[in-house]
N, CA, C and O atoms as CSV, one atom per row, in Angstrom:
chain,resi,resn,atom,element,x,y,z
A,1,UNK,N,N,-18.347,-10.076,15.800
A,1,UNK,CA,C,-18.617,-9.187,14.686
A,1,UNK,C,C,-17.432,-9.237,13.726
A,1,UNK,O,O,-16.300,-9.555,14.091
A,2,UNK,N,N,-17.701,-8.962,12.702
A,2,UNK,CA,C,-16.568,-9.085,11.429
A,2,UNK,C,C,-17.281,-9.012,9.885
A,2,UNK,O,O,-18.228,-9.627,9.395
A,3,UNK,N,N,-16.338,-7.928,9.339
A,3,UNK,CA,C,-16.687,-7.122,7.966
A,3,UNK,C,C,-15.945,-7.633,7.304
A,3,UNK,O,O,-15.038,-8.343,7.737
A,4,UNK,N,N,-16.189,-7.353,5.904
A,4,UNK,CA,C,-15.614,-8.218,4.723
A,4,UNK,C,C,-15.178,-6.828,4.218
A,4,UNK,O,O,-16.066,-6.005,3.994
A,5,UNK,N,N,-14.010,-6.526,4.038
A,5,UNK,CA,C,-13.626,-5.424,2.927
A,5,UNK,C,C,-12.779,-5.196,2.235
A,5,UNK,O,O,-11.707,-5.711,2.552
A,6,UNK,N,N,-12.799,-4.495,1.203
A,6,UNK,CA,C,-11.969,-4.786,0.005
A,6,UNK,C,C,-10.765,-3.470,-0.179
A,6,UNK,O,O,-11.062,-2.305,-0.441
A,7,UNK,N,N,-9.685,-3.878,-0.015
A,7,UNK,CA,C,-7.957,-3.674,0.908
A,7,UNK,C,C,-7.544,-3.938,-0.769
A,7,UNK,O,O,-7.584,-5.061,-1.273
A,8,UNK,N,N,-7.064,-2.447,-1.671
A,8,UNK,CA,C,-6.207,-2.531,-2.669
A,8,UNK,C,C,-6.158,-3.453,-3.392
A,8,UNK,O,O,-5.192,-4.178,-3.630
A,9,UNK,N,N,-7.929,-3.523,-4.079
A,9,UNK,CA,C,-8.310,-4.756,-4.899
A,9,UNK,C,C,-8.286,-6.274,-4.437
A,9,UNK,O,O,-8.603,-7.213,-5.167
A,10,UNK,N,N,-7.891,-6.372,-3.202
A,10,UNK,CA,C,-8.175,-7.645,-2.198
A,10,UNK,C,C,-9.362,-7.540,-0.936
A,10,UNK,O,O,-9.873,-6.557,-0.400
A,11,UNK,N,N,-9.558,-9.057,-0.717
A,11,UNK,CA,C,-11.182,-8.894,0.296
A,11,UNK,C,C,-10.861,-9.659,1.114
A,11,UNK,O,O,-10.597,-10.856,0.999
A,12,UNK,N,N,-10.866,-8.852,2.203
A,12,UNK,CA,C,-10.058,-9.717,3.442
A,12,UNK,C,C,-11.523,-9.713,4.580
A,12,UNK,O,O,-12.390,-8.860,4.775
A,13,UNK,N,N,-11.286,-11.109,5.179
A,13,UNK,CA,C,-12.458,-10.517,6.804
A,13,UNK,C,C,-11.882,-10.237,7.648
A,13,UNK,O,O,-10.887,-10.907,7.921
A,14,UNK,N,N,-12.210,-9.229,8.366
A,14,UNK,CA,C,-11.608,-8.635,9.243
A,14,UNK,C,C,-12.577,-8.548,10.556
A,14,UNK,O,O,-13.743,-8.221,10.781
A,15,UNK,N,N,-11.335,-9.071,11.376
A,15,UNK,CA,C,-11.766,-8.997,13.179
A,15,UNK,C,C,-11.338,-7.983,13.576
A,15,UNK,O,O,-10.746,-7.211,12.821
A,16,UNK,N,N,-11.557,-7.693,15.050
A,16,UNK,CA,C,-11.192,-6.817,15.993
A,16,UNK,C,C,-9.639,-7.536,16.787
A,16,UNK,O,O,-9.645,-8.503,17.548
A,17,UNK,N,N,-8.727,-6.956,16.462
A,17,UNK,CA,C,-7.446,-7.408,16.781
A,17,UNK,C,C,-6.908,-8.008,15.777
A,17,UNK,O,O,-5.704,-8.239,15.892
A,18,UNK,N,N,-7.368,-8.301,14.921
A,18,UNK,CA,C,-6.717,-8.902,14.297
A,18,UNK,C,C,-5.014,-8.294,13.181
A,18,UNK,O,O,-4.914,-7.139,12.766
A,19,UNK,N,N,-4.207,-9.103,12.994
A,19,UNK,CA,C,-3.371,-8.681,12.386
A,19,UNK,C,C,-3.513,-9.017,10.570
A,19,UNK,O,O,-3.876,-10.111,10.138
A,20,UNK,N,N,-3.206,-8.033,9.841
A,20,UNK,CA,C,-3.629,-8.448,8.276
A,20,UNK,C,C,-2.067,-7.971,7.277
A,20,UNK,O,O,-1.249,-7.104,7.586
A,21,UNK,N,N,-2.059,-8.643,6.359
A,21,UNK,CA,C,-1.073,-8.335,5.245
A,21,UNK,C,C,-1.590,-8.204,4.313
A,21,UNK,O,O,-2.078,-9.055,3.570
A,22,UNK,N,N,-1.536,-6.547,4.182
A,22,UNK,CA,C,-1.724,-5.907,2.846
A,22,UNK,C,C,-1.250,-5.749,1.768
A,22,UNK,O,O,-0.259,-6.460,1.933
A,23,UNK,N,N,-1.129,-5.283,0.506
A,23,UNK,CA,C,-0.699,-4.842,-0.438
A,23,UNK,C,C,0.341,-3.574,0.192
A,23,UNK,O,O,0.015,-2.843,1.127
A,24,UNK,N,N,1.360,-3.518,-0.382
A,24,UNK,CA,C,2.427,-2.240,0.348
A,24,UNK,C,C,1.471,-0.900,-0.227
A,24,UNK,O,O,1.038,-0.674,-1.357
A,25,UNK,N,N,1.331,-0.053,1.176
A,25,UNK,CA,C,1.056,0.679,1.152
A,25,UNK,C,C,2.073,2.248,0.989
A,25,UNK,O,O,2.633,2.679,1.998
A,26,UNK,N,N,2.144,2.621,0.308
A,26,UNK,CA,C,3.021,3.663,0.089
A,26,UNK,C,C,2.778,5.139,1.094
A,26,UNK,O,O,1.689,5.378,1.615
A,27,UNK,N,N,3.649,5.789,1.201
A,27,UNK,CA,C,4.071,7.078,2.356
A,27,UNK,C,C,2.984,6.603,3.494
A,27,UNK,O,O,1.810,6.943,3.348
A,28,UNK,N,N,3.452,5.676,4.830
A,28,UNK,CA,C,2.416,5.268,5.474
A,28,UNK,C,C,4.079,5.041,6.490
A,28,UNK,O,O,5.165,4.640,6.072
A,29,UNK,N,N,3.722,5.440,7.768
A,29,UNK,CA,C,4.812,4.939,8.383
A,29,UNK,C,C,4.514,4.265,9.679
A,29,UNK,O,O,3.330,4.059,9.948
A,30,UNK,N,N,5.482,3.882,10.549
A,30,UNK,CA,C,4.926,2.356,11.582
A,30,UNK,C,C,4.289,3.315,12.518
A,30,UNK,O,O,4.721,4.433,12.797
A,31,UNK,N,N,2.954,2.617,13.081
A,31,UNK,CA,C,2.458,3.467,14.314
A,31,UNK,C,C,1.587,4.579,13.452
A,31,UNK,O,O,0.917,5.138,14.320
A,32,UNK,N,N,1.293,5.123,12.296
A,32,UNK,CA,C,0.715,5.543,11.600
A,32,UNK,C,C,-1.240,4.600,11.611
A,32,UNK,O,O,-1.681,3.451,11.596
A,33,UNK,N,N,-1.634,5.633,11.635
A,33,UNK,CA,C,-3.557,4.693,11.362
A,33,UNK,C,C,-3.891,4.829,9.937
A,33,UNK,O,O,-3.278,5.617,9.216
A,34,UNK,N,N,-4.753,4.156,9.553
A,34,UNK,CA,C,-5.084,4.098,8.337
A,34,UNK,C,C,-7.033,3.797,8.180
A,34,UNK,O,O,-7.509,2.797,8.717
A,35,UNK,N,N,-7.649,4.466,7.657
A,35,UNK,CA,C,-8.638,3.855,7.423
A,35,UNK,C,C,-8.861,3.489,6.561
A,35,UNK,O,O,-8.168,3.955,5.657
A,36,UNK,N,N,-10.226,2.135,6.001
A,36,UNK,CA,C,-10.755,1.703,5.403
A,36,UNK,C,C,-11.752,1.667,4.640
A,36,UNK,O,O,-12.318,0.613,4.927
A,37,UNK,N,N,-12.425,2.272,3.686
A,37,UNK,CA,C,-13.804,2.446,3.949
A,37,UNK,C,C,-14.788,1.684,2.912
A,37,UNK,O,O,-16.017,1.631,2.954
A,38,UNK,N,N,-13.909,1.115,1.976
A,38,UNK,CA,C,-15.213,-0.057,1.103
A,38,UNK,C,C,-15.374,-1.119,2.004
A,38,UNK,O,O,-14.502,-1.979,1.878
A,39,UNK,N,N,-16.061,-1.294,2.717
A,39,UNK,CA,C,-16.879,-2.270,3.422
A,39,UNK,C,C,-17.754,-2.978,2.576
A,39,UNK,O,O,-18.516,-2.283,1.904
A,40,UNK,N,N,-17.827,-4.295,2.446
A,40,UNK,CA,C,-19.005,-4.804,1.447
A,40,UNK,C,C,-19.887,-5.591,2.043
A,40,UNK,O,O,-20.920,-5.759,1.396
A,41,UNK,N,N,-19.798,-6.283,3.359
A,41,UNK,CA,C,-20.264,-6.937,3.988
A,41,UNK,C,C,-20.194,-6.589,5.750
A,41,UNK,O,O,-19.099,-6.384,6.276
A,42,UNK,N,N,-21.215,-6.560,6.388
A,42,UNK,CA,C,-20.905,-6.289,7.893
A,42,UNK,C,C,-22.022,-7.636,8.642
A,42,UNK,O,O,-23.170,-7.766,8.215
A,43,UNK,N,N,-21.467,-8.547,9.779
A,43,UNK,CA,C,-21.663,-9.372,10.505
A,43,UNK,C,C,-21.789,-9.184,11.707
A,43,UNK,O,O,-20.686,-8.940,12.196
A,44,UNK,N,N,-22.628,-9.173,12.478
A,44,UNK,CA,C,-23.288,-8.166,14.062
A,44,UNK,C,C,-23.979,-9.661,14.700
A,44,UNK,O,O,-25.153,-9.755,15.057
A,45,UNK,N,N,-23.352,-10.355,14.732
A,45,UNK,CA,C,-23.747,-11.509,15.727
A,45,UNK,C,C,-25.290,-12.556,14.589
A,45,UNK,O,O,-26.118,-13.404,14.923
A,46,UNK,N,N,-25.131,-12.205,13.912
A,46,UNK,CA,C,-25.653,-13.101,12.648
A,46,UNK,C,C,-26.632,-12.143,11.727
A,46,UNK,O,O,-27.216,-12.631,10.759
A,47,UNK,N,N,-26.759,-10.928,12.037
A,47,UNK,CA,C,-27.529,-9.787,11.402
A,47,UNK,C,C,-27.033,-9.790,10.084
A,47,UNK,O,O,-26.075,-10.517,10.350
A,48,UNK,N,N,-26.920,-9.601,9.049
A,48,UNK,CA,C,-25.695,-9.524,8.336
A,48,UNK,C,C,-26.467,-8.300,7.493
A,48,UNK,O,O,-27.677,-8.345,7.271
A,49,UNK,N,N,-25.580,-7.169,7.039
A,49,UNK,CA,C,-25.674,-5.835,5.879
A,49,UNK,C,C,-24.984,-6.397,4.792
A,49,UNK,O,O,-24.111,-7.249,4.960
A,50,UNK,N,N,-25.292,-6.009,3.774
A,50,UNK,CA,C,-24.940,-6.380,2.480
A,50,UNK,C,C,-24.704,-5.086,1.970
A,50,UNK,O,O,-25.638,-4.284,1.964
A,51,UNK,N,N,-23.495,-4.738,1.505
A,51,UNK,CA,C,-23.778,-3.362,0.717
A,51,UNK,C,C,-24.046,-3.396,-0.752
A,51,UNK,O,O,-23.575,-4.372,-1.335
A,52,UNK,N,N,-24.733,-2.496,-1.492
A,52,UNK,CA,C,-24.137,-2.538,-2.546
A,52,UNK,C,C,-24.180,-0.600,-3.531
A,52,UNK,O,O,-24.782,0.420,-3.865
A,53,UNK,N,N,-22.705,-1.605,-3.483
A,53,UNK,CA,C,-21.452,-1.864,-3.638
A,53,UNK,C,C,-20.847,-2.231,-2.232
A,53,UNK,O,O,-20.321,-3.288,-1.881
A,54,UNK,N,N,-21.051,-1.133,-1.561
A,54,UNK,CA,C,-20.555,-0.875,0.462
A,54,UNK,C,C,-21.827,-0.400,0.562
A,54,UNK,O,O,-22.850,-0.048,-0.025
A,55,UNK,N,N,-21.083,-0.614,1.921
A,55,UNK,CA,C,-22.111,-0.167,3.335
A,55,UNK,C,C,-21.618,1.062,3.631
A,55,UNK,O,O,-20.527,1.335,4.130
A,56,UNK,N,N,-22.924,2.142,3.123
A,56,UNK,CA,C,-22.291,4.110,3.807
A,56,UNK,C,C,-21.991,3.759,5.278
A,56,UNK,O,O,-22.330,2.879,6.070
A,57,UNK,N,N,-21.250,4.780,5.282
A,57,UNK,CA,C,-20.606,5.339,6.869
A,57,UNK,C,C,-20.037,3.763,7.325
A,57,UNK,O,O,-19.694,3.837,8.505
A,58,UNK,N,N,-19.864,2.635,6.888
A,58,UNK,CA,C,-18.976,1.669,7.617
A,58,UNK,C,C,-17.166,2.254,7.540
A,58,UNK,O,O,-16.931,3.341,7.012
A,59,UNK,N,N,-16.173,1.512,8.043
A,59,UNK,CA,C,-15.202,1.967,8.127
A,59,UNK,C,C,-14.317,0.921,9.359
A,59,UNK,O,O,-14.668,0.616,10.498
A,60,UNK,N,N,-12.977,0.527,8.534
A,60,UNK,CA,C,-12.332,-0.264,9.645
A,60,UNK,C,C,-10.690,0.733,9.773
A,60,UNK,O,O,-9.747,0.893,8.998
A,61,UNK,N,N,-11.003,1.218,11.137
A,61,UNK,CA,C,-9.276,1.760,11.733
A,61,UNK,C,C,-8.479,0.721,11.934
A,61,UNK,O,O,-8.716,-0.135,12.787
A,62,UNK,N,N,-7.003,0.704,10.813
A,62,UNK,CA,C,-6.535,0.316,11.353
A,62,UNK,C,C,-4.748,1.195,11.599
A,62,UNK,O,O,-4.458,2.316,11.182
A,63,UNK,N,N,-3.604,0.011,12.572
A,63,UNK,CA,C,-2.709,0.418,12.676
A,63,UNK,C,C,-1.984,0.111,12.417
A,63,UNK,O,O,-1.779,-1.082,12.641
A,64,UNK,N,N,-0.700,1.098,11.545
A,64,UNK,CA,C,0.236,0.170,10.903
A,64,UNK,C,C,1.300,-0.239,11.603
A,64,UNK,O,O,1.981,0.520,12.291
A,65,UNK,N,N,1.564,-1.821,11.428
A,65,UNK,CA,C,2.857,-2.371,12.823
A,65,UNK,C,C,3.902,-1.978,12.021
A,65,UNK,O,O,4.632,-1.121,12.518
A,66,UNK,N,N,4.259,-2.484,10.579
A,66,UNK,CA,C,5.640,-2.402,9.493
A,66,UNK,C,C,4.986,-2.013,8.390
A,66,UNK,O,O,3.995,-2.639,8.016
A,67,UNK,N,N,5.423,-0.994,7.761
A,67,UNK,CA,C,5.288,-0.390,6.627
A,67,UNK,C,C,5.982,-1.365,5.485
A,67,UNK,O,O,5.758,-1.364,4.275
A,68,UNK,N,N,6.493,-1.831,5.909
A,68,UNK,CA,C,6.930,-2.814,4.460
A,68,UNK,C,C,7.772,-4.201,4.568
A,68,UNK,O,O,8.933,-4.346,4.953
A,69,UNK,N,N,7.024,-4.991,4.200
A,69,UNK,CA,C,7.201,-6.285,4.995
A,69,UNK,C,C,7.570,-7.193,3.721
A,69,UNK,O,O,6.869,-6.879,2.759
A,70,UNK,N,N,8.593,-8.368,3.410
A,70,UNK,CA,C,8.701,-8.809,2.185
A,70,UNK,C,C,8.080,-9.777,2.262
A,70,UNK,O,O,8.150,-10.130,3.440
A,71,UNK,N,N,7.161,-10.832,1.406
A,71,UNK,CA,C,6.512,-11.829,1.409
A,71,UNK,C,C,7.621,-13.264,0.619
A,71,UNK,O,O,8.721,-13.065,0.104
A,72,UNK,N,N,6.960,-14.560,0.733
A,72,UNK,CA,C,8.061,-15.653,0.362
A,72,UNK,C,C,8.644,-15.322,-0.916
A,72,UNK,O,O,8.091,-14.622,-1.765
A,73,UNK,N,N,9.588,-15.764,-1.002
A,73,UNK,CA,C,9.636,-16.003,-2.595
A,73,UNK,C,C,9.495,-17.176,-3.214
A,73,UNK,O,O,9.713,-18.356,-2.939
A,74,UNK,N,N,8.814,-16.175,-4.690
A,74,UNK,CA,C,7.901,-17.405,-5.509
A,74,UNK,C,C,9.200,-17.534,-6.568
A,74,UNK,O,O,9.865,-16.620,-7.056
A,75,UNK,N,N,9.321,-18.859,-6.739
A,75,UNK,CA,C,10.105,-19.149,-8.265
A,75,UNK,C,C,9.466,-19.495,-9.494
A,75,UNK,O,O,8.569,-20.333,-9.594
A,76,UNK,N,N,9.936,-18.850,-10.393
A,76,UNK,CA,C,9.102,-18.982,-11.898
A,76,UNK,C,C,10.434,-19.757,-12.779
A,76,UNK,O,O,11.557,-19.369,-13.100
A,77,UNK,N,N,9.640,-21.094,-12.982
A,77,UNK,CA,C,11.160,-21.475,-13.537
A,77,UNK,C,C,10.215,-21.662,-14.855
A,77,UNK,O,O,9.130,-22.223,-14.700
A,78,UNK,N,N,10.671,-21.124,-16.366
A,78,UNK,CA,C,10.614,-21.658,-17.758
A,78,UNK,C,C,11.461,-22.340,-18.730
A,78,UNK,O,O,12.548,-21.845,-19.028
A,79,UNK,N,N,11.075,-23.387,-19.229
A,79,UNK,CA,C,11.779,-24.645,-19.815
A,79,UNK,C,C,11.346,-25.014,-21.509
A,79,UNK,O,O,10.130,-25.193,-21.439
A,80,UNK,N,N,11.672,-25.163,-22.647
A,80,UNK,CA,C,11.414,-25.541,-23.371
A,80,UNK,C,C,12.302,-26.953,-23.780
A,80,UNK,O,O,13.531,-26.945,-23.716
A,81,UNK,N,N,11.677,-27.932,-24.126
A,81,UNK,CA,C,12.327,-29.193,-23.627
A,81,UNK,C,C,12.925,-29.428,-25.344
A,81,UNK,O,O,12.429,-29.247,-26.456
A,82,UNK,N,N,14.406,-29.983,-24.764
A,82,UNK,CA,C,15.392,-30.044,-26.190
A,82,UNK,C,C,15.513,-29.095,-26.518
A,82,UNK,O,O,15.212,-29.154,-27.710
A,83,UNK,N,N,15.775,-28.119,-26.287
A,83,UNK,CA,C,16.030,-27.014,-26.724
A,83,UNK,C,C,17.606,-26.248,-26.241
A,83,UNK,O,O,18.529,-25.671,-26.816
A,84,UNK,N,N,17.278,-26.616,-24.954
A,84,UNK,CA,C,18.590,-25.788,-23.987
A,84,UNK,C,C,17.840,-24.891,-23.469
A,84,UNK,O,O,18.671,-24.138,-22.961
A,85,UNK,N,N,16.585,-24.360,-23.201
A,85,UNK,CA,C,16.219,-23.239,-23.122
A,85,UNK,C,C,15.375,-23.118,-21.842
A,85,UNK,O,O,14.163,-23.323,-21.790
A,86,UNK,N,N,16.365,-22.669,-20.559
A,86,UNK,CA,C,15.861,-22.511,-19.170
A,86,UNK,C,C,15.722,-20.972,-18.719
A,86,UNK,O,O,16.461,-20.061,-19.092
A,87,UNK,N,N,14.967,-20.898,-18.114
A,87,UNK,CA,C,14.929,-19.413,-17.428
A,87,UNK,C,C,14.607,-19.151,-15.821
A,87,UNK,O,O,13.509,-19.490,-15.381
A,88,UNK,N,N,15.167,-18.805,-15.335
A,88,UNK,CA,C,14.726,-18.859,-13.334
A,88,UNK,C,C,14.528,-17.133,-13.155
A,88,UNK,O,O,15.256,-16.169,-13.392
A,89,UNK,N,N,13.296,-17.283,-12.671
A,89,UNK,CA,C,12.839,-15.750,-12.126
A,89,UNK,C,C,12.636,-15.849,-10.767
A,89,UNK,O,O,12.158,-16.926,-10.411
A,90,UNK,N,N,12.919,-14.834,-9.687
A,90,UNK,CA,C,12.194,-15.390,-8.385
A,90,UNK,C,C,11.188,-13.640,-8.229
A,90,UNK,O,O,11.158,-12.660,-8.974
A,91,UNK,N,N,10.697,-13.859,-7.286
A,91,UNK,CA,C,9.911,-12.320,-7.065
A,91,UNK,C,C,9.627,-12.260,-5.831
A,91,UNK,O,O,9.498,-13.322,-5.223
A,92,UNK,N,N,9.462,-11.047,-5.166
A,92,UNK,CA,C,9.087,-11.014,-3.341
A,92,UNK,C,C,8.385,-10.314,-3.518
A,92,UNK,O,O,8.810,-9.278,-4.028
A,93,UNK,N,N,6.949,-10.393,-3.241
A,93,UNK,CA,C,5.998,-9.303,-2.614
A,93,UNK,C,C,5.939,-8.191,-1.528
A,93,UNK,O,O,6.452,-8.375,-0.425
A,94,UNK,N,N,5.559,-7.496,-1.726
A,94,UNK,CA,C,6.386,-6.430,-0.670
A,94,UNK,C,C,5.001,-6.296,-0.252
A,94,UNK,O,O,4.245,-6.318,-1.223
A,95,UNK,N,N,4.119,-6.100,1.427
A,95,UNK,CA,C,3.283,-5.933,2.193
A,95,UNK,C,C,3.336,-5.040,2.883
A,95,UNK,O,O,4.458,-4.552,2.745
A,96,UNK,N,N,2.947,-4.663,3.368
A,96,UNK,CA,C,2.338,-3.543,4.749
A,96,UNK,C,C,1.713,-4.476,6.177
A,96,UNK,O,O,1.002,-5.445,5.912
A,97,UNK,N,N,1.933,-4.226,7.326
A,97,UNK,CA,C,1.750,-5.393,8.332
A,97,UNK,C,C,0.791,-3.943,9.264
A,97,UNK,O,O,1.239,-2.927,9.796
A,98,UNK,N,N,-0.588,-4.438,9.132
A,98,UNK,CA,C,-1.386,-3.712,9.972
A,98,UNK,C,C,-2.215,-4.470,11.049
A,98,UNK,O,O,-2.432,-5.647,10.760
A,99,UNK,N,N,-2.618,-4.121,11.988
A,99,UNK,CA,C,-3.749,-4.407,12.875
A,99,UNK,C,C,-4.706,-3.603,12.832
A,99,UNK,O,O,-4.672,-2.400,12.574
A,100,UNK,N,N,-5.753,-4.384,13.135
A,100,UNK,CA,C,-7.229,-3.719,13.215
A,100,UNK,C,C,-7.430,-3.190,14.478
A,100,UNK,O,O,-7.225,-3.851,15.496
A,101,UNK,N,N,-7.954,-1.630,14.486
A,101,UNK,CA,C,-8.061,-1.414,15.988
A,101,UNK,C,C,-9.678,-0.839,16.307
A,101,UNK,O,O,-10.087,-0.859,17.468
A,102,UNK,N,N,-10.276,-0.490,15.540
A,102,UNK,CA,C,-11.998,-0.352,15.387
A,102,UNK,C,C,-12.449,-0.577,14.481
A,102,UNK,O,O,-11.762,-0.443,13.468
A,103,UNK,N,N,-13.758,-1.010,14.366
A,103,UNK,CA,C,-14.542,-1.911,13.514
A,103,UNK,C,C,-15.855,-0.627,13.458
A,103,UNK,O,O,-16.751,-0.763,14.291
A,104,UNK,N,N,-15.935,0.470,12.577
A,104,UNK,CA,C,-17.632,1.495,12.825
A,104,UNK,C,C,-18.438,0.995,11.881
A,104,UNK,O,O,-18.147,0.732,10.714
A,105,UNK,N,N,-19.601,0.858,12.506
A,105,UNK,CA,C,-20.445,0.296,11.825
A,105,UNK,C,C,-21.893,0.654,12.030
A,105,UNK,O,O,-22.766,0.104,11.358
C-alpha cells in the first residue's frame, strides 16, 4: 500500500516505514508526530482512490527523527564574458527528517 501526498507544496509517495525529507518544518521537535492530511492518491494492493482534490478522512502519521537537517550545497555561479563580471552564490536547503509510522485510509 502507498499514498501520494502533497508535503508543503511537494508530492512525495509514501510507504509504511519509510524515511522522507521534507521542507523544514518550523516549531516541530525530534520525536514529535506530525500529521498529514492532503492525500491525493491512495494504492491498496492495485485498488487505487483518486481524490479530488484529496481523499476525506485519509491521513499519513508521521515521526519526526531531526527537525532540521541541511541539504547539499548548490552553487550558482554568474559570468558575463569580457567583462570581468563573476559572481559565486552557494545555498543549503534546510529539511525536516521524518518517518512514516501509519498510513489511515
Amino acid at each position: 500500500m502507498y499514498v501520494i501526498a502533497e508535503i508543503q507544496g511537494q508530492q512525495f509517495k509514501i510507504e509504511q516505514g519509510r524515511r522522507l525529507f521534507v521542507h523544514h518544518i518550523k516549531d516541530v521537535e525530534s520525536g514529535a508526530t506530525v500529521e498529514f492530511d492532503r492525500i491525493l492518491l491512495i494504492d491498496k494492493e492495485g485498488a487505487v482512490t483518486v481524490g479530488a482534490p484529496t481523499v476525506a478522512g485519509a491521513k499519513v502519521v508521521c515521526e519526526v527523527i531531526s527537525p532540521l537537517v541541511k541539504g547539499d550545497k548548490v552553487l550558482v555561479f554568474h559570468k558575463k564574458r569580457r567583462k570581468g563580471y563573476r559572481k559565486l552564490n552557494g545555498h543549503r536547503q534546510q529539511f525536516t527528517e521524518v518517518t512514516v509510522k501509519e498510513i489511515v485510509a
